[in-house]
N, C-alpha and C positions, 0 to 999 in steps of 0.2 A: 575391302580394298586395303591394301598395306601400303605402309607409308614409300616404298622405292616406288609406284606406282604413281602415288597422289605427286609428288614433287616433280615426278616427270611432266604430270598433268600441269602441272603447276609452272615448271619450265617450256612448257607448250605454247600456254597459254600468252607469254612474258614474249616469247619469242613470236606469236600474232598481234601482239600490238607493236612491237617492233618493227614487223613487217606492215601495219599501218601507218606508223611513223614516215619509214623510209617512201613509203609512196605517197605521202601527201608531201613531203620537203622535195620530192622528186616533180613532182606536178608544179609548187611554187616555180621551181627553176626552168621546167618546159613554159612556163606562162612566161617566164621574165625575158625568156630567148624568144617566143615571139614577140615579144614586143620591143627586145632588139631588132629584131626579123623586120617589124612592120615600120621601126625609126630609119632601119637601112635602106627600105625602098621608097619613103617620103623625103629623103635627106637624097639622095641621086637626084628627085625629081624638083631638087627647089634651088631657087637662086642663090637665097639666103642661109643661112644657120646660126643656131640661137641656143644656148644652153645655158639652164634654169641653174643657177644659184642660188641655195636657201628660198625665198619666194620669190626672189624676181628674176629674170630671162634678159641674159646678157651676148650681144650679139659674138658669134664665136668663128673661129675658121671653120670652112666644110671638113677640110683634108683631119683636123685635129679631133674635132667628132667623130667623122667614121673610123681613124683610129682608134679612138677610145669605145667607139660601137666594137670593134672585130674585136677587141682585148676581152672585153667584157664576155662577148659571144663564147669566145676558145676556152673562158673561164667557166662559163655555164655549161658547155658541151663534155670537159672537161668532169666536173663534178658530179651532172648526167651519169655519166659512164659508170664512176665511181659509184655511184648507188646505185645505179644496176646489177656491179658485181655482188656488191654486198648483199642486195635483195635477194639476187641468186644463189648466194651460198647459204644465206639464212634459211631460205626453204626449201634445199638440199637439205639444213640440217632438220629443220622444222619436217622435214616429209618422213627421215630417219627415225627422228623421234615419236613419232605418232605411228610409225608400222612399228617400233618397237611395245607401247602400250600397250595397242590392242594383240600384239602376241604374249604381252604378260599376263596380261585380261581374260585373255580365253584361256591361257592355262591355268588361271586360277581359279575358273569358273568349273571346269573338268576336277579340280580336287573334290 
């Protein structure tokens, strides 16, 4: 196998763990949004509101919470996106790179 080959393999490779990167920081942020998700619908259904400062839980305005719940949200849904594109064009390029291998592969194989 010659070295334009192995470095491909090699940039393949770099480019799958990438694409595992991007989906596990992808997954942190769908967890963090439902769990804005599940704070938005126990924060509607309660008299009070309460927001945790360092270790202790300071009583707070509703209306000031859920806006800083929806901030947070637009921010997560926001970044979401943003790693999806990226995921997506990584394995556009990652799919390129790997049909380009194995056609160098088998022509080398026919020498």
């Amino acid at each position: 196998m010659d070295k334009e080959i192995q470095t491909k393999i090699n940039q393949l490779s770099l480019m799958e763990q990438n694409l595992q990167n991007f989906s596990l920081q992808k997954q942190q942020f769908q967890a963090q949004l439902m769990e804005i998700e599940s704070a938005e619908k126990e924060l509607k259904n309660s008299k009070e509101a309460f927001k945790i400062i360092g270790n202790i839980m300071v009583a707070s305005e509703k209306e000031k919470i859920q806006k800083g719940l929806a901030d947070k949200k637009e921010t997560l849904k926001t970044r979401i996106e943003s790693f999806e594109k990226q995921e997506a064009k990584l394995k556009e390029k990652a799919e390129a790179l790997q049909k380009e291998v194995l056609d160098e592969m088998k022509k080398s194989e026919k020498k």
